[in-house]
Structures are given as C-alpha cells and as structure tokens.
C-alpha positions in Angstrom: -18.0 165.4 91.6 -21.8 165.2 91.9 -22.9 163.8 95.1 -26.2 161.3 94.3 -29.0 160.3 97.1 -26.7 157.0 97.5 -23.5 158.5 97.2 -24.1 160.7 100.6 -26.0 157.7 102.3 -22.8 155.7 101.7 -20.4 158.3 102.7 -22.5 159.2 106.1 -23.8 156.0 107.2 -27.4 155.0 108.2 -27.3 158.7 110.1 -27.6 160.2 106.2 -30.9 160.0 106.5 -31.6 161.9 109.6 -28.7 164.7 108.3 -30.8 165.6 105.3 -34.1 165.4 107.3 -32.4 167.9 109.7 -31.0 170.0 106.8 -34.8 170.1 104.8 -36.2 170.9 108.1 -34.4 174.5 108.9 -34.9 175.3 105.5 -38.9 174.7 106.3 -38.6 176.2 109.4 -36.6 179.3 107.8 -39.7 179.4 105.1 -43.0 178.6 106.8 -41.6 180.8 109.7 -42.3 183.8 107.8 -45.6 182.8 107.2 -47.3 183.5 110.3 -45.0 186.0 112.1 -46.5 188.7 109.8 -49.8 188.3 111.3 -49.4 189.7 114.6 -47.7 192.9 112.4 -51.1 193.4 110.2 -52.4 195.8 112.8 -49.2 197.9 112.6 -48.7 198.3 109.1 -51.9 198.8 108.8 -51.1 202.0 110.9 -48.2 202.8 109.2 -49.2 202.4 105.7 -52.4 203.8 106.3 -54.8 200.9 104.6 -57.6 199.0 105.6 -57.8 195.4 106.2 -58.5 194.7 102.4 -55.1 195.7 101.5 -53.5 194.4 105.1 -54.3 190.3 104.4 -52.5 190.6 101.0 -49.5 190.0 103.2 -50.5 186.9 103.7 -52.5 185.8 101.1 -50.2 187.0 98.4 -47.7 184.6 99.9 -49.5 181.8 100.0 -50.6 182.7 96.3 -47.6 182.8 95.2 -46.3 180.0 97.3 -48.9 177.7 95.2 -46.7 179.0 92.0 -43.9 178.3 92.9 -45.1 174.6 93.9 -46.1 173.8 90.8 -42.4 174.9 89.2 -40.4 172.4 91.6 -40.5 169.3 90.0 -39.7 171.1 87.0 -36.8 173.3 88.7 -35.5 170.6 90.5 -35.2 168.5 87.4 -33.0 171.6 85.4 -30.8 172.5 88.7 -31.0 169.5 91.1 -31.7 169.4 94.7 -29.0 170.7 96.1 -29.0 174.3 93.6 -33.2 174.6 94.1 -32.6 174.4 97.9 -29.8 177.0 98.1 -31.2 179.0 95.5 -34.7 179.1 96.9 -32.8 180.0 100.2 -31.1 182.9 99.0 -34.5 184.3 97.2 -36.3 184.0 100.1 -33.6 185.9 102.3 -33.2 189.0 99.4 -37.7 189.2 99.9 -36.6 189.3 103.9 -34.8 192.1 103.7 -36.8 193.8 101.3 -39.7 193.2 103.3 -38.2 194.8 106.0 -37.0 197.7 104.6 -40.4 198.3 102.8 -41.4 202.0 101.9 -44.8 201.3 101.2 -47.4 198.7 101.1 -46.8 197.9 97.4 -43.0 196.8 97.7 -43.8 195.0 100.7 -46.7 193.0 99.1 -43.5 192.4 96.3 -41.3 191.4 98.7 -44.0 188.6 100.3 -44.4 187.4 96.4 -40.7 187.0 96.4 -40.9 184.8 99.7 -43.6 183.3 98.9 -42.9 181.5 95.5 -39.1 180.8 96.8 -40.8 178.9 100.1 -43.2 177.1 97.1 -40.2 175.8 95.3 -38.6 174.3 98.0 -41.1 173.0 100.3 -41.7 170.0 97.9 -38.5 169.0 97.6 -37.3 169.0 101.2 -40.5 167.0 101.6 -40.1 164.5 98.4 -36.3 163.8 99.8 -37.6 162.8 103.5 -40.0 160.4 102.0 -37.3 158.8 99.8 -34.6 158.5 102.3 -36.9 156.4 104.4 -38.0 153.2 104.4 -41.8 152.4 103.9 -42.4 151.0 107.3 -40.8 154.7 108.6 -42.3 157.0 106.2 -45.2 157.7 108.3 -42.9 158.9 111.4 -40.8 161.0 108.7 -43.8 162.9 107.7 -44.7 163.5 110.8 -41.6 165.0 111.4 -41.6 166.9 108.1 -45.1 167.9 109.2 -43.5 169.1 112.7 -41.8 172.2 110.6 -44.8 172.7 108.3 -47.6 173.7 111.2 -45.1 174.1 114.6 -43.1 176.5 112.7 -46.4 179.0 111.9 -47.6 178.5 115.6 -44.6 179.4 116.9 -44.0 182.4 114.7 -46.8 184.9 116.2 -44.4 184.7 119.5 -41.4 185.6 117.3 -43.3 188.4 115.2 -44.6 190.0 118.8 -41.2 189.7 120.5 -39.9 191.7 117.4 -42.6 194.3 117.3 -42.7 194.7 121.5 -38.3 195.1 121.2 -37.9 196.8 117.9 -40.3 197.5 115.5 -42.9 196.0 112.9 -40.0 195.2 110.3 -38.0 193.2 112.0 -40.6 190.7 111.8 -39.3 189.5 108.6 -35.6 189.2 109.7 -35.9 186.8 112.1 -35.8 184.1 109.6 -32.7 185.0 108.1 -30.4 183.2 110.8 -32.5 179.6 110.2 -31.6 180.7 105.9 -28.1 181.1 106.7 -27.8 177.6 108.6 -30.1 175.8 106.2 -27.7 177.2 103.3 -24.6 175.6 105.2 -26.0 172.5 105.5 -27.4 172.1 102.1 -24.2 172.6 100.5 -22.8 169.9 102.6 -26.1 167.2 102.5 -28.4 168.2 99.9 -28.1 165.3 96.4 -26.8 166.7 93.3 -26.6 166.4 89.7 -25.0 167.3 86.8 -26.6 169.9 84.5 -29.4 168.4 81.6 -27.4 169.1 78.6 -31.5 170.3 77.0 -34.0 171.9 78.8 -36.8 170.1 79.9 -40.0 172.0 78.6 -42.0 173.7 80.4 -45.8 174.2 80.6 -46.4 178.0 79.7 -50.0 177.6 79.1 -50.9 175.7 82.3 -48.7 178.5 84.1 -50.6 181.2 82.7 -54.4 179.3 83.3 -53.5 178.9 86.6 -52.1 182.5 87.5 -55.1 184.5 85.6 -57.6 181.4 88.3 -56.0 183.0 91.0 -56.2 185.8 90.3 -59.4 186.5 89.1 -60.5 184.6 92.1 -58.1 185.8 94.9 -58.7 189.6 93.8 -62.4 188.8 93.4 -63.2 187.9 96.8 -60.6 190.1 98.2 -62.5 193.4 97.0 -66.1 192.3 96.7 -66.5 193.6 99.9 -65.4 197.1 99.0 -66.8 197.3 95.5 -70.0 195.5 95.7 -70.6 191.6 94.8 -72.7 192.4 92.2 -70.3 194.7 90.4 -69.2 194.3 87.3 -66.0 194.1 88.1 -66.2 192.0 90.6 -68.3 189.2 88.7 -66.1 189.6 85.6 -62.8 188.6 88.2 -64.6 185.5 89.6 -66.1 184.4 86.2 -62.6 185.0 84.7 -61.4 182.8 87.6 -63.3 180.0 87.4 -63.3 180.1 83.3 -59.6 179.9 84.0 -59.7 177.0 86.4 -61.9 174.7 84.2 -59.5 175.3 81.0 -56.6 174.5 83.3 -57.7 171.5 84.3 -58.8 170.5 80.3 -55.3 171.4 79.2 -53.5 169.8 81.6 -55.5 166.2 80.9 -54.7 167.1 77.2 -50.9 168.3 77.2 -47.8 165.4 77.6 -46.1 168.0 80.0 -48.8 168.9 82.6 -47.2 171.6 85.2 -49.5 169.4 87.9 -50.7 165.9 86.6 -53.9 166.1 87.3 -54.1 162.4 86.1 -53.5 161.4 89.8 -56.4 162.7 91.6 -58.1 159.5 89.5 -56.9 157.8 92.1 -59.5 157.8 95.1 -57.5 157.9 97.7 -55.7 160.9 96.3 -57.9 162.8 95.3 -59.6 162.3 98.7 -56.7 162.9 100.4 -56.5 166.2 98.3 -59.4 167.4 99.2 -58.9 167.0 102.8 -55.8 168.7 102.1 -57.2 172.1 100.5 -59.5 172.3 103.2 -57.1 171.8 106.3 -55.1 174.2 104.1 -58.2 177.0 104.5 -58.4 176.7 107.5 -54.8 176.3 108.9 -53.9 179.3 107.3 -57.3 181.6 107.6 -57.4 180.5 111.2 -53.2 181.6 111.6 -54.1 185.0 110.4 -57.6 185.8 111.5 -56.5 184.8 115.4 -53.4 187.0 115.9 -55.8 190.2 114.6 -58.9 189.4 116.7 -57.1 189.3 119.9 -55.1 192.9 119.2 -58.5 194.5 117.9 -60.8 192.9 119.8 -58.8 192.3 123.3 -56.7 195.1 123.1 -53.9 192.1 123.1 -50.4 193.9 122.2 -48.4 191.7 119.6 -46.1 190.1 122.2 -49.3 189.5 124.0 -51.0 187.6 121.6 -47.7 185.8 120.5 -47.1 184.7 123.8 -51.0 183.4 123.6 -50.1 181.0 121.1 -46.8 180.0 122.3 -48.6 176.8 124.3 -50.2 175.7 121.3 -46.9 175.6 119.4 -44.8 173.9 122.2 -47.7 171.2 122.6 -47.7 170.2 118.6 -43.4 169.9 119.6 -44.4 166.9 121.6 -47.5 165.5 119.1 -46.3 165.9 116.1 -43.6 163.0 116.7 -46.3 160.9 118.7 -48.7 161.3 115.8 -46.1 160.5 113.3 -45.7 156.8 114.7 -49.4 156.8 115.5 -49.7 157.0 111.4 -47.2 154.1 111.3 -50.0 151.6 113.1 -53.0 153.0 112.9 -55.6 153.6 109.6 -54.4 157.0 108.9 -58.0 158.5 107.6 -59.2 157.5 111.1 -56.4 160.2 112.8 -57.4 162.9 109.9 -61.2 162.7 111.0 -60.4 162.8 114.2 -58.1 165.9 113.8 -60.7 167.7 112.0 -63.2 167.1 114.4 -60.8 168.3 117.4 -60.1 171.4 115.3 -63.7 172.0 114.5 -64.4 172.0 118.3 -61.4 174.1 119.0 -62.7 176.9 117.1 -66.9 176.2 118.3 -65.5 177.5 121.6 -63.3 180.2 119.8 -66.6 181.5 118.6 -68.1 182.1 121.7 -65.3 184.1 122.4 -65.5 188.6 123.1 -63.6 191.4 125.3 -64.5 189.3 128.5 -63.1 186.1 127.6 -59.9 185.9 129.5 -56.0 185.3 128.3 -55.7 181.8 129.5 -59.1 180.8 128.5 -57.9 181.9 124.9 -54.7 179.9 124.9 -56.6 176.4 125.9 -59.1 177.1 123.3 -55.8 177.9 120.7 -54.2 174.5 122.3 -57.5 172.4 121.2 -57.7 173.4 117.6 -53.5 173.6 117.3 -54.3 169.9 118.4 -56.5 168.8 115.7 -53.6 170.0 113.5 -51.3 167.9 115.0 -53.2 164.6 113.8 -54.0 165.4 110.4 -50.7 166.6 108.8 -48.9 163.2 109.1 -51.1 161.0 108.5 -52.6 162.9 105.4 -49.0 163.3 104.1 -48.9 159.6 104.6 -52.0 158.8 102.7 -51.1 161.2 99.6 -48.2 159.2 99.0 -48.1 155.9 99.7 -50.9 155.1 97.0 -48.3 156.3 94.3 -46.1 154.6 92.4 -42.8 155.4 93.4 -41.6 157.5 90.0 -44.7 159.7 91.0 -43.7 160.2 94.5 -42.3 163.9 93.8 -44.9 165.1 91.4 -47.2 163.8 94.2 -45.7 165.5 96.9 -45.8 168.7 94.6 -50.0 168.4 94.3 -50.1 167.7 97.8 -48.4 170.7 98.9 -50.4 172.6 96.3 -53.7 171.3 97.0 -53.0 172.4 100.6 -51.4 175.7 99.9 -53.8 176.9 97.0 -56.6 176.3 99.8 -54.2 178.5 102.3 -54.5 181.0 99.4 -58.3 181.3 98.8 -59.1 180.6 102.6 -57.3 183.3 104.0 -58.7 186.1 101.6 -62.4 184.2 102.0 -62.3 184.3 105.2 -61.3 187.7 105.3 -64.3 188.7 102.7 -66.5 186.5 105.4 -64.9 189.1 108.2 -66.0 192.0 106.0 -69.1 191.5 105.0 -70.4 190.2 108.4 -68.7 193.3 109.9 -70.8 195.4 108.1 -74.2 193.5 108.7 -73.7 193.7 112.4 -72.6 197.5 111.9 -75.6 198.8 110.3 -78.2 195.9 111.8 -76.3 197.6 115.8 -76.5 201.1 114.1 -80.5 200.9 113.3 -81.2 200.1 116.8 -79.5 203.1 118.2 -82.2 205.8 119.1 -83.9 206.7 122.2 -86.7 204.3 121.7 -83.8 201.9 123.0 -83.5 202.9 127.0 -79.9 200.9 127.3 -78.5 203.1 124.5 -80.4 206.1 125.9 -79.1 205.2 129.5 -75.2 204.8 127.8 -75.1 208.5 126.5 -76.6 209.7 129.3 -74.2 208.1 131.8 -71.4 209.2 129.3 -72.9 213.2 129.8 -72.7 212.9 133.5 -69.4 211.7 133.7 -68.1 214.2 131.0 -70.2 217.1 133.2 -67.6 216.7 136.0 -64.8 217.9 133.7 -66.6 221.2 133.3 -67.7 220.4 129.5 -70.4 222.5 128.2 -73.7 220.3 126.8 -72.9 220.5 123.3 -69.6 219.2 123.6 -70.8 216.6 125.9 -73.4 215.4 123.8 -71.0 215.1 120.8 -68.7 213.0 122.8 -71.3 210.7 124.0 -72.4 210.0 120.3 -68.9 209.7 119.4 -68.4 206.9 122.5 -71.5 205.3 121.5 -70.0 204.8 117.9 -67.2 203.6 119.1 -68.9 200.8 121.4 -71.2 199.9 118.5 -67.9 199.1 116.1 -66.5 197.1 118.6 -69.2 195.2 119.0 -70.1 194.2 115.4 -65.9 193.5 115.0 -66.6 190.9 117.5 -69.3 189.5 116.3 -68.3 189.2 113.0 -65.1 187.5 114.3 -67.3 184.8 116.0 -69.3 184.6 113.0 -66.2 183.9 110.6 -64.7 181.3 113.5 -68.1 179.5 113.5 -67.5 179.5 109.0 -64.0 178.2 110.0 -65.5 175.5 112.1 -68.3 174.0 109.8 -65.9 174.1 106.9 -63.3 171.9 108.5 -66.2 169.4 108.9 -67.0 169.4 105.7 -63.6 167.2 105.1 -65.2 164.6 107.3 -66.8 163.3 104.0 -64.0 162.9 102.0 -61.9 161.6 104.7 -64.8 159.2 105.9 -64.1 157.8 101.7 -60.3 157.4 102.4 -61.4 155.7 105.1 -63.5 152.9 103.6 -60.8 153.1 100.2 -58.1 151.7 102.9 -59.9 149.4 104.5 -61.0 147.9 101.1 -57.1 147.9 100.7 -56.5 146.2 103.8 -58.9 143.5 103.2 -57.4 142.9 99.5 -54.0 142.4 100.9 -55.2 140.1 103.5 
C-alpha cells in the first residue's frame, strides 16, 4: 500500500501536518548540523593533517558544493523514488560520509566523506521543505517556513557548541558523529510519516548536460578562488579555472532555456519577484555560511579561544534565533515580507561592523552580543524570503521552486565561503609584508620590543646571540598575529558591505509586492 500526502492527513488527523513538519525537521537538523560543527575542528585537522588553511575550508566549502548538486537532483530523485525513499535514503548516505568522516586517515578521504554529506543533505533539504509548504494552508505558510527556517540557520548556530564539546571531551572526529543520533530518529519517523509512491514504470530523463555545465562552473570557479592566493591571480592556471568557470556558467544557463528537461528551470527567475528573491537568497547564503566558518577560526587563532570556548560563544546566538525564528515566522504572515528581509540584512550588516572592530583585547561576552546581533538579522530574513520565493509560483512549480531557492542560497554558501577565505588570504599577506617593511630600528617601538624581549631573556642566563635570535623570532611572531587580525576585520568589513548589497534587490521585492497589493485591492 502506498501512503499519499492525503492518505496520511486522513489517517492522522489535522495533527498530520505538524507530524511531518517534525519528521522533515530532524532530518534538517541531522543534515545542516554537520555543516557548522566542523568549523570549530578546522584548526585541529589542520594540525593533524598538516595543511594550511587553503586545503582546511574545503571541509566546508566542498559541502556546500556538493550540497548545491545534489539540490538540483531532488526534484528529479524525488520523482523516480518518492518522498518517503529520497528521505531515508539521503539519511542513510549522509550517516555512511559521518562515519567516514570520522574515521578519516587523511585530508583527501575526509574532503570525500564531506562530498558524500554534502550532496545527500542537497537532496533532501528541498523536499522536507517542498512538503512543509504543501501541508499548509496559504494563510500558515509563512509561520511554516519559519519553522522550516528554524532547522536551516539554528541548527548551524548551535553546532560550533556541539563540535567544541566533542573536541574539549574526545577528539576532532567525533565532531561528525554527533549527528548520527538525529539520522537515526529522522529515519524512524520517515518510515512512518513521510508520502509515498509507487515506482514510474520509465525513467524520467535526466539532464546530463546541464549536470556537467554546472559541475565544471563550480569548479573552475570554486578551485579558482580557492588557490589563487597560493599560485598567483594572474597565473595561468588560475585564469584558465575562472574563465572555464564562468564560460561554464553562461552555457548552463543557454542550455537550460533551450532544453524541455532543465535540471533548474531557469524560466522562473522571469518572474521579478523571484528572481529578486533569488538574489537576496545567494547573498544571505555568502554570507551565512562565510560568516559560520570564518567566526569559529578567528576566535581560536586570534583569541586563543579553545573549541568549547568558542562553541560556547555562539551558544546565545543559537538559543536567541529558538525564540525568533517562530515570532518571525508569524511576523511574515502580516507583514510585507521584503520589509523583514531588509531589515534583517541591515541588522546583520551592523552585527558584523562591530565584529570588525574586533582583536586579542576584545572580551568573551563582548564577542557573543556582537554574534547575537548578526545571528539576529538571520532570524528575519529566512522566513520571510522562503515566503516570498514561493508564494509567487503557481502551485505545480512550488517544488522545482523550492529546489532553486535552496540552490540559489547554497551555491552562494559555496562560492562565499571559499571567497571569503581567498579575501582572508590575500589581505593576510598585504598586512604581513606592509607590518614586515616597517620592522627596523628606524621604528623605536619595534626597536624598544626586542630590546625589552633581550632583558627579560638576560635573566635566564642566555648568551646575546641566542637572545637576539629569540627576540627576532618573538617579534615575528607578534607581527603574524597582527596582520591575522587585521585581515579578519578586513574580510568581516567584505562580509558586511556585501550583505547590503541585497538591500537593492530586496528594496525591488519590495515595490513588486506592493504593486501586488494595490492590484488585488
């Protein structure tokens, strides 16, 4: 017997609804859990592995890569298994890339294991959130996003805690176990709530070409910005990934306007309001997920935070969203939804203004207000940008849709996180050598440093050779530090202006709705 969407409503009652919201929920808890415990563990494997930060953010920018992929396959999957299979399946994927992950001999398997996760979370992310917006009536829907949105951003602010708490009891590689437990229960529940459907007795086809356009973009792109730093922006290499890239993107785009199949239907972003929307998306998607990851490691190498210490820093922000994200979600219900998303952005764009002003002084609870302000920015935006996506679409394009929502969003998780990363880099190294020409005893405060350094190391009974060395060696150290910190300041400034750059397309939604409005009236 195949249980449909009505079937299960009728057997459960009016509760139906809220089952299956529940159910879709620990599977996105279980799967965007794992996206942000990682990045208190960067520092760590970094040790353990023995790579540099190049190599480090592929942890999390392979899975949001790949987490893009797998979006685009849902609709598709969904439509040859049926809900219920693509949620347990994508479950069970995700769990073996867990363990794998975990058990990880070197940094190339555990960059597999992240793919693994990553496109498994992609597949089932849309679906959980295409069944929430069905299940619900229109005058609810903005409520159910927002709890939908609740497991989409609390989850990742919650998961530094998580990650730190594993690394402070344990070890680094239990930070990709912890969402096995939330897999398991999500699994249970699926079996019991999730629709299904009988088999298609053919196929559906499949766009190969737009698959393959879209992976050699990303690539090109993603690998492009992630070395640059490390081989030179003007290498040949380096140019040939990004052209490739954006060659890639453009015939994507042509081939999915021309083909009958299109892996995303790009035909929808003809809509204003949804293409605005999906630009506001890809942007709070940068940033959201740059931000997740650039955080966790500035406070460990900049603060000298241990991973439970910067988890625990973030815990506040994660708690608070608990409470907004249901508040918002009702909000989004009454009020003109692109007026929430611009003030979100701006709230997050502040949020990380004061995060830029931030160095080894700044203390732990000053850090966690500043973390509370931008986490609630967040907490605005996602329902009510859920909301707008939708809602303009007919109803048979609800789940497609939802699919190039969640990609637009995730693809900019993708490029922001590794862009930001580059921004890190390269502004790392301008400070570094711009600190490193000033250091000579023409400057009396670096002159004064080593020679304060020599008198202290004199009372050890160090000869003046030795204690010169060590000076110089002190003095290097100081002068990394501080051009880490002020290239973190720099990128949080980057992260700042960029969000306000969705201001203009969200200031469009806005006057698209209220021409709505007034037509209706």
């Amino acid at each position: 017997m195949y249980d449909s969407t009505e079937v299960l409503a009728e057997r459960y009652g009016p509760s139906y609804r809220w089952l299956v919201t529940v159910t879709g929920m620990v599977g996105v808890v279980a799967m965007v859990l794992s996206m942000t415990t990682v990045n208190v563990a960067v520092p760590d494997v970094m040790g353990a592995f023995g790579i540099g930060q190049d190599m480090a953010q592929w942890m999390s920018s392979a899975f949001a890569a790949t987490m893009t992929f797998g979006m685009l396959l849902s609709a598709w999957v969904v439509g040859v298994l049926g809900e219920r299979r693509t949620f347990i399946g994508s479950l069970a994927i995700f769990s073996c890339g867990a363990v794998l992950g975990g058990s990880a001999p070197n940094e190339d398997v555990l960059i597999f294991a992240r793919v693994l996760q990553g496109f498994s979370s992609g597949v089932g992310q849309p679906l959980v959130m295409a069944i929430i917006f069905s299940v619900f009536p229109p005058e609810r829907r903005g409520m159910a996003m927002g709890t939908f949105g609740l497991g989409v951003v609390f989850a990742p602010a919650i998961g530094p805690t998580l990650g730190g708490l594993m690394i402070e009891f344990f070890s680094w590689r239990y930070v990709f176990y912890v969402a096995l437990p939330f897999c398991l229960l999500a699994g249970i529940l699926g079996s019991l709530f999730m629709p299904t459907q009988p088999l298609p007795k053919t196929v559906p086809r499949f766009d190969w070409i737009g698959f393959f356009l879209i992976g050699a973009a990303l690539f090109g792109i993603m690998t492009g910005f992630a070395y640059g730093q490390s081989e030179g922006w003007d290498s040949d290499t380096i140019v040939a990934r990004l052209a490739g890239g954006t060659v890639a993107s453009i015939l994507f785009v042509l081939w999915e306007l021309r083909t009958d199949r299109p892996l995303l239907d790009v035909r929808m972003f003809a809509n204003g309001q949804f293409a605005s929307a999906g630009i506001v998306a890809f942007i709070f998607g940068a940033c959201m997920m740059g931000s997740t990851y650039l955080v966790p490691v500035f406070v460990q190498t900049t603060q000298g935070f241990t991973p439970l210490v910067s988890g625990l820093m973030m815990m506040p922000a994660g708690l608070m969203l608990a409470f907004i994200f249901p508040i918002a979600g009702r909000m989004a219900d009454v009020l003109p939804p692109a007026l929430m998303i611009m003030g979100g952005l701006i709230i997050f764009a502040i949020g990380f203004h004061f995060m830029s002003l931030a160095d080894v002084n700044t203390v732990f609870w000053t850090l966690v207000l500043v973390t509370m302000v931008s986490r609630l920015g967040l907490g605005f935006i996602n329902p009510s940008l859920n909301a707008s996506s939708l809602k303009v679409l007919p109803p048979d394009k609800v789940r497609q849709g939802a699919g190039a929502t969640n990609f637009m969003r995730q693809l900019g998780g993708a490029l922001g996180t590794v862009s930001f990363v580059a921004v890190l880099e390269t502004r790392g190294r301008f400070h570094a050598e711009a600190l490193t020409a000033t250091q000579d005893y023409a400057n009396h405060a670096t002159d004064r440093l080593v020679h304060q350094v020599e008198t202290l190391l004199k009372t050890v009974g160090l000869t003046e050779r030795i204690r010169h060395n060590a000076a110089l060696d002190y003095l290097g150290t100081v002068v990394h530090a501080q051009s880490q910190t002020l290239a973190f300041q720099d990128t949080f400034m980057v992260v700042g202006g960029v969000t306000l750059l969705a201001l203009l397309p969200a200031y469009i939604l806005s006057r698209s709705q209220r021409r709505d409005m007034r037509g209706a009236d």
